[in-house]
N, C-alpha and C positions, 0 to 999 in steps of 0.2 A: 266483493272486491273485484274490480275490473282487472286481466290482466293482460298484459303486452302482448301483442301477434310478436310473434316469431318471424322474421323478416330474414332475407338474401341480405351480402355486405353493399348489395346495392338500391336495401330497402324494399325489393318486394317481398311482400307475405307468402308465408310456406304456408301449404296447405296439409301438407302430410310429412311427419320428422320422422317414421317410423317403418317405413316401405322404399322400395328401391324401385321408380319407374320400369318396369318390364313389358315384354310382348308376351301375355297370359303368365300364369302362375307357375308356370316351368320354363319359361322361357329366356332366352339374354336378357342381359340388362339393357337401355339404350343409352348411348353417346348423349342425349336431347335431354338427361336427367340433370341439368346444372346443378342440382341443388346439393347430388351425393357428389359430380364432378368436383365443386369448392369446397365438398367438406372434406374431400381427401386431398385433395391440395394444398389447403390451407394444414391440414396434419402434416402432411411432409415437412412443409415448411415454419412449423413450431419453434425448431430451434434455432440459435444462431452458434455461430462458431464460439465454444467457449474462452473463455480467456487463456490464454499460454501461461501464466501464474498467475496465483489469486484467485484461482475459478471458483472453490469453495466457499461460499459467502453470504453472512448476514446483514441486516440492516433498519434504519430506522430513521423518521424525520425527527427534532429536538429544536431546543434552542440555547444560542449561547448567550449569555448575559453580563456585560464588563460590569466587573468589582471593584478595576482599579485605574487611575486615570495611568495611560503611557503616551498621551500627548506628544512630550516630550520628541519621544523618541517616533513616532509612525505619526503619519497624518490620516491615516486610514481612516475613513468616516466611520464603521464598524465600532472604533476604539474610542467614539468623538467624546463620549458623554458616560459617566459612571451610569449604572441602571439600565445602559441601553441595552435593546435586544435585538438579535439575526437568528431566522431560521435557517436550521442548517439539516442537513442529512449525513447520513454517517453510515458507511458500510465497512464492516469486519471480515476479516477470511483466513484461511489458512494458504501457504505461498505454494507447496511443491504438489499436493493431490489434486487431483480431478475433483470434478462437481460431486461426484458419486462417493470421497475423500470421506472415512470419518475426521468428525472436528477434533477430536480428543486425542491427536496423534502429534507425536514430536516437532513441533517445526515453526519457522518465524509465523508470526499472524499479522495480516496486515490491517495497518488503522487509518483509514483514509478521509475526513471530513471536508463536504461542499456548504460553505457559508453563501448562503443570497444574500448578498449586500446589494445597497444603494447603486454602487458602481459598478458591477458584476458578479460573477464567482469566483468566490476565491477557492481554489482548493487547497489544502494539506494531505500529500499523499505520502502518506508513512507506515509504519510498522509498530511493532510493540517491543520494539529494541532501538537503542539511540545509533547505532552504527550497522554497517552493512559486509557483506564479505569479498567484494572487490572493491576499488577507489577508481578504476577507468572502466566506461563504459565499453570501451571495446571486448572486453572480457567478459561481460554479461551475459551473452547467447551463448558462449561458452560452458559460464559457469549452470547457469540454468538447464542447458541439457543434459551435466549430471543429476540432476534430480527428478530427471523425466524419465521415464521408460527406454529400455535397453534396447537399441534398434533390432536386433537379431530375437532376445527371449522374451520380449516386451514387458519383462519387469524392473523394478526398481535397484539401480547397482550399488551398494557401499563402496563396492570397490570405485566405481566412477567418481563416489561424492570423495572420499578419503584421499584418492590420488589426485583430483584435482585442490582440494584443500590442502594437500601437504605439499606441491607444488606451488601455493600459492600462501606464505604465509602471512600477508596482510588480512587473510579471512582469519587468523588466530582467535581475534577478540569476537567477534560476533560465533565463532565456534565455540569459546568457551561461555559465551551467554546461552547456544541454542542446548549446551547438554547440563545446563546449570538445573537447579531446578525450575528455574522459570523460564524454561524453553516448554511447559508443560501446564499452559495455564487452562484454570478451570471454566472459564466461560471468557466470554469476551468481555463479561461486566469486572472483570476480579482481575484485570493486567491494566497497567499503565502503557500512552502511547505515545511514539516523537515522532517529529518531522523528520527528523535523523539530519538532511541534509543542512546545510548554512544556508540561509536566504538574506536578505537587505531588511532594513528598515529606514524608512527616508522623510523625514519630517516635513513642516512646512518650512522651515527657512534652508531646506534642499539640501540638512546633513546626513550623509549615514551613519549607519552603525547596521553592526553586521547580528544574526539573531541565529539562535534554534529553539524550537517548541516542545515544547512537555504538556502532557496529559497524565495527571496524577490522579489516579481511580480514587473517588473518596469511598466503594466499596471494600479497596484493600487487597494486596494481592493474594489470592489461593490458586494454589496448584497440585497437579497431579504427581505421584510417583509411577512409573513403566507399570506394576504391577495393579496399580487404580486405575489405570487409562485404559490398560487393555480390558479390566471389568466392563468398564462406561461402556466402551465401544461394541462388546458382546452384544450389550442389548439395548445400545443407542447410539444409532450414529450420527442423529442431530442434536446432540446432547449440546452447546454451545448458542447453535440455533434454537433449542428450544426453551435452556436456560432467558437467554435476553428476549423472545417473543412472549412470554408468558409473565416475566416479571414486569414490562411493563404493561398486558393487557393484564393486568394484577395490579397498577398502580403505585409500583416497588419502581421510581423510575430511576435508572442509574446517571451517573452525575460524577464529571471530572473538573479537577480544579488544572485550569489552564495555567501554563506558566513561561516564560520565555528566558535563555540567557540571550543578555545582551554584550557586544562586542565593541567598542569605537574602532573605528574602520582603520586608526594608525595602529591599533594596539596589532592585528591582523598582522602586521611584519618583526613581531615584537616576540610573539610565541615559539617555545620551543618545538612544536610541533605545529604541523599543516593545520588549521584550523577549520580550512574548503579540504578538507580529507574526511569521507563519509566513514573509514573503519579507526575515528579517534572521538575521543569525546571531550569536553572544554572540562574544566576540574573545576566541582561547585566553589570551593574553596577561592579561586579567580575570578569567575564568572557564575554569583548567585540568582537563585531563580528568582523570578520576579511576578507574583501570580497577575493575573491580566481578567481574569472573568470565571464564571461555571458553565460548563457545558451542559446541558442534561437533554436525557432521550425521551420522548414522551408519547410519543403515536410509531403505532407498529404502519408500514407500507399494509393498502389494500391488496395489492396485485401484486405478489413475488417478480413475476417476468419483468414485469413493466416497471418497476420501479426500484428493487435489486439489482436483476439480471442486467439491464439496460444503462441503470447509474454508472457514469461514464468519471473518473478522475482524472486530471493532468495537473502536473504542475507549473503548467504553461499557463494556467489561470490564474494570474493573481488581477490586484486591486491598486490602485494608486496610491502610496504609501508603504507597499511591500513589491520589494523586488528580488532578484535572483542572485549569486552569488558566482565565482570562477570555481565552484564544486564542480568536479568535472563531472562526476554520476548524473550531476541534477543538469548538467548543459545537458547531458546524451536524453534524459527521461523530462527535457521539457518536449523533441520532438517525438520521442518511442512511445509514449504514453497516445498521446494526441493520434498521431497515426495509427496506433493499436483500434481505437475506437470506433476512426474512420474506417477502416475494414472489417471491425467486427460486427458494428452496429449500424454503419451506414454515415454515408457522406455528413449529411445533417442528423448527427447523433445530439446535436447541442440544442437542436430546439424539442428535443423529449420534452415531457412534463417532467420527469424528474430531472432532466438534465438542465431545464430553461430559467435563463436568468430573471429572476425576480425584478430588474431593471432595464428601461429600454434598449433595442438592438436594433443594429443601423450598418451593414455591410454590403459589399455587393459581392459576396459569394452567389455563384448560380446554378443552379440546376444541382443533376447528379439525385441519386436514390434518396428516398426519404423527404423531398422536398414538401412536409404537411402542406406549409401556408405560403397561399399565393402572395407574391411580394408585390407591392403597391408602389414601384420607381419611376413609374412613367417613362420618361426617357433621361433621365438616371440612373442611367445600367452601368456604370461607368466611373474611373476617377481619372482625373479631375474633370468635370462635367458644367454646362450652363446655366445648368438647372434645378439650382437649388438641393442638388442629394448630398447623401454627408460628406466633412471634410473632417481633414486633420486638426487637432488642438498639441500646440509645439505646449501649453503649460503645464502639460502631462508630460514633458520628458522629466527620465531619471537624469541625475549628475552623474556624468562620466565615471567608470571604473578609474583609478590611478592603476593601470597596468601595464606594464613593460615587458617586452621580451621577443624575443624572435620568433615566427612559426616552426614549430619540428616535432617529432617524438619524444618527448621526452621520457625517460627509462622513471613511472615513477616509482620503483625498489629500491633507485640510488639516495640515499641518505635520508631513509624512512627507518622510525624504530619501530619495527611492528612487533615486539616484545613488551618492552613495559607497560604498556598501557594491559594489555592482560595478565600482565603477572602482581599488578599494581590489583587488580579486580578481583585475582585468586587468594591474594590477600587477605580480602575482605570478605571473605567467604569464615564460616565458621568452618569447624571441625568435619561436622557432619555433610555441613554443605559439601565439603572438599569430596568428602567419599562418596557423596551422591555424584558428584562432578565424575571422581574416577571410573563409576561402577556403569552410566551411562555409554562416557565413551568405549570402555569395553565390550559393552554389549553391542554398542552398534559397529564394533570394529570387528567382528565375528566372521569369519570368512572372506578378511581380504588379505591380501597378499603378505607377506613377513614385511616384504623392501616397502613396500608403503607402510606398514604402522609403525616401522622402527623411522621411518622420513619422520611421519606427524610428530612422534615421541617428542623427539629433536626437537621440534618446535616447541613444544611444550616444555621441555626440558630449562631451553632459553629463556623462557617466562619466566618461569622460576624453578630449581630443582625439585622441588619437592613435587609439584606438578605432575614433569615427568614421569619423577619414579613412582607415582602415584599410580598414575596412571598404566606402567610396566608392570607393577604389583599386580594391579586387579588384572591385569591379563596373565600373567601368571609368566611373565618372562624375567629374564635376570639381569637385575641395572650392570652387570659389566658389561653386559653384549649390547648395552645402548652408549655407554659415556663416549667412548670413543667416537663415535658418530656424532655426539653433542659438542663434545670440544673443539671439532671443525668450524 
């Protein structure tokens, strides 16, 4: 068997991978050794800047396949035809640990899928929980630095995460999903995942209807209790990763049944609550699911870096026949996302192989790092130009928003119920679930301050009493020295 010369990144052959050019066998090394000069260079620059959340993470290409016609409602060519299929890639991750994170630890995971369509990528960048813990982007950077390292002891503060949550009680509901028991799931294959945010859906006769996405695991969900996770983690910290890498080079390929609630765009002024509110959720009972196709994962990535690491999401990517919505998270993370990528990965991070649209691309972005492929515009570097480069198609516009209103601040805490919808959820919890619920947040409430846990209480309280004092029990305090404080 003939094998490959060993070549420089600019193709000439090595002659020796094993010696370091010197002057005699004791002597310096020289400057004129190019070959150890790139191979330590190119090692510096290995890494790239991790991601600020979501850095933990797995992943995999698949394909999705519609099961059901939604004509109707999306013109998306994706959707056009029962039977049809789109490769897609799909990466999973945990939100607040480093790369180095075990997977088996408390906290949102995120569920992000790149569909190559006909018309582009589309992405859905979501989680494995239907809502989120702020509703204004401007509070993001915020909330995200409690869960980062403590500037001064550079570890993780409850107290940071607690008193920003108790001062912010529209996180309520997605806090009492993260300490439910399925804030604790056992691999990525075993949680269900949503869009979370509201997007459009715009037919061909140019109506909308407003949507959100569900990912129904047909594995089922399994989860961890504190006292199984911290086993896993003992002696696995890619337990999650190496759950989904091995079931499907095992040919166990996992597989979610896609589902949408659908909205009519007048109904949107009609609901008792914000509907473009990412910390509420639409009630199946109004808005039933609608399955739309299977997902399934089937081929593990060759190259972790390359096609993991590098896989770039936005929700700035959609397709013609799905648009955006006045969520105000998803207006802030159609530019934060896109721009994250631009700096982490490089100006042209979109024409990665895993990031490159499976259909043709026609801009005049220029230059800037990363630029693989030589662009062929002639003298179409430019719009609008003489010369035959691309134009605009007005048949791709959306139909107008129906939206009204002034520019300003708006306060949004003023006439938001950020109670029922979680106390509505606690409900639904059995018995057990409930004390799982309690016996979490106590533990992780362990070392912060009284005046913060007796705040969050309050909140909880609100939701529902039993909640509360649920939760006072297992910390082992006395509902008098909270009611009062609830009754405000």
């Amino acid at each position: 068997m003939t094998k490959k010369t060993m070549t420089t990144t600019a193709g000439a052959p090595i002659p020796d991978n094993q010696n370091s050019l010197s002057a005699g066998s004791r002597g310096p090394l020289l400057l004129q050794d190019y070959q150890l000069i790139e191979k330590l260079a190119h090692q510096n620059r290995e890494r790239i800047p991790e991601r600020v959340v979501h850095a933990k993470g797995s992943g995999a290409y698949g394909t999705f396949t519609v099961t059901q016609d939604i004509s109707a409602f999306s013109k998306a060519r994706l959707f056009s035809a029962v039977g049809k299929a789109t490769e897609v890639f799909m990466r999973f991750s945990t939100v607040a640990g480093e790369r180095g994170a075990a997977d088996a630890e408390r906290d949102v995971r995120g569920f992000s899928v790149k569909f190559y369509t006909e018309d582009g990528n589309w992405d859905v960048v979501g989680n494995n929980t239907p809502v989120f813990f702020v509703r204004d982007p401007v509070k993001f950077p915020d909330f995200i630095r409690t869960q980062k390292r403590h500037p001064s002891t550079n570890m993780r503060s409850t107290t940071a995460m607690w008193d920003f949550w108790s001062l912010s009680p529209e996180s309520l509901h997605q806090v009492t999903i993260l300490f439910s028991d399925r804030g604790l799931p056992q691999g990525y294959r075993s949680m269900h995942g949503f869009g979370s945010h509201t997007y459009s859906f715009i037919n061909a006769e140019g109506e909308r209807h407003w949507v959100k996405f569900h990912f129904k695991s047909l594995q089922g969900i399994k989860t961890w209790s504190n006292r199984e996770a911290e086993a896993i983690i003992a002696t696995d910290r890619e337990s999650a990763q190496r759950d989904l890498y091995e079931a499907i080079e095992g040919g166990d390929f996992p597989r979610w049944r896609v589902c949408v609630q659908i909205m009519p765009e007048v109904a949107a002024e009609k609901t008792s609550y914000n509907p473009f509110d990412i910390t509420k959720v639409w009630p199946h009972a109004e808005f039933p699911l609608h399955e739309v196709g299977i997902l399934e994962l089937n081929r593990n990535a060759v190259h972790y870096f390359a096609e993991v690491e590098q896989a770039s999401f936005s929700p700035s990517n959609i397709v013609p026949g799905i648009g955006f919505s006045p969520d105000k998270m998803l207006q802030g993370r159609i530019f934060a996302y896109a721009d994250a990528h631009r700096y982490r990965v490089g100006t042209h991070y979109e024409s990665l192989p895993v990031n490159r649209p499976r259909s043709p691309v026609a801009h005049y972005h220029a230059d800037g790092a990363m630029l693989a492929e030589i662009p062929q515009r002639g003298n179409a570097y430019y719009e609008p130009n003489s010369f035959n480069g691309p134009v605009e198609e007005d048949r791709f516009a959306e139909p107008p928003l129906a939206i009204s209103g002034d520019a300003d601040r708006y306060d949004h805490r003023v006439g938001n119920d950020d109670y029922g919808q979680p106390g509505a959820l606690f409900r639904l919890m059995s018995a057990d679930q409930q004390r799982q619920l309690f016996a979490n947040i106590a533990e992780a409430m362990q070392g912060v301050p009284l005046e913060i846990v007796k705040r969050q209480i309050t909140h909880f309280y609100r939701a529902d009493k039993a909640y509360g004092l649920g939760v006072a029990q297992a910390l082992g305090l006395s509902p008098a020295d909270l009611l009062a404080d609830a009754a405000e």
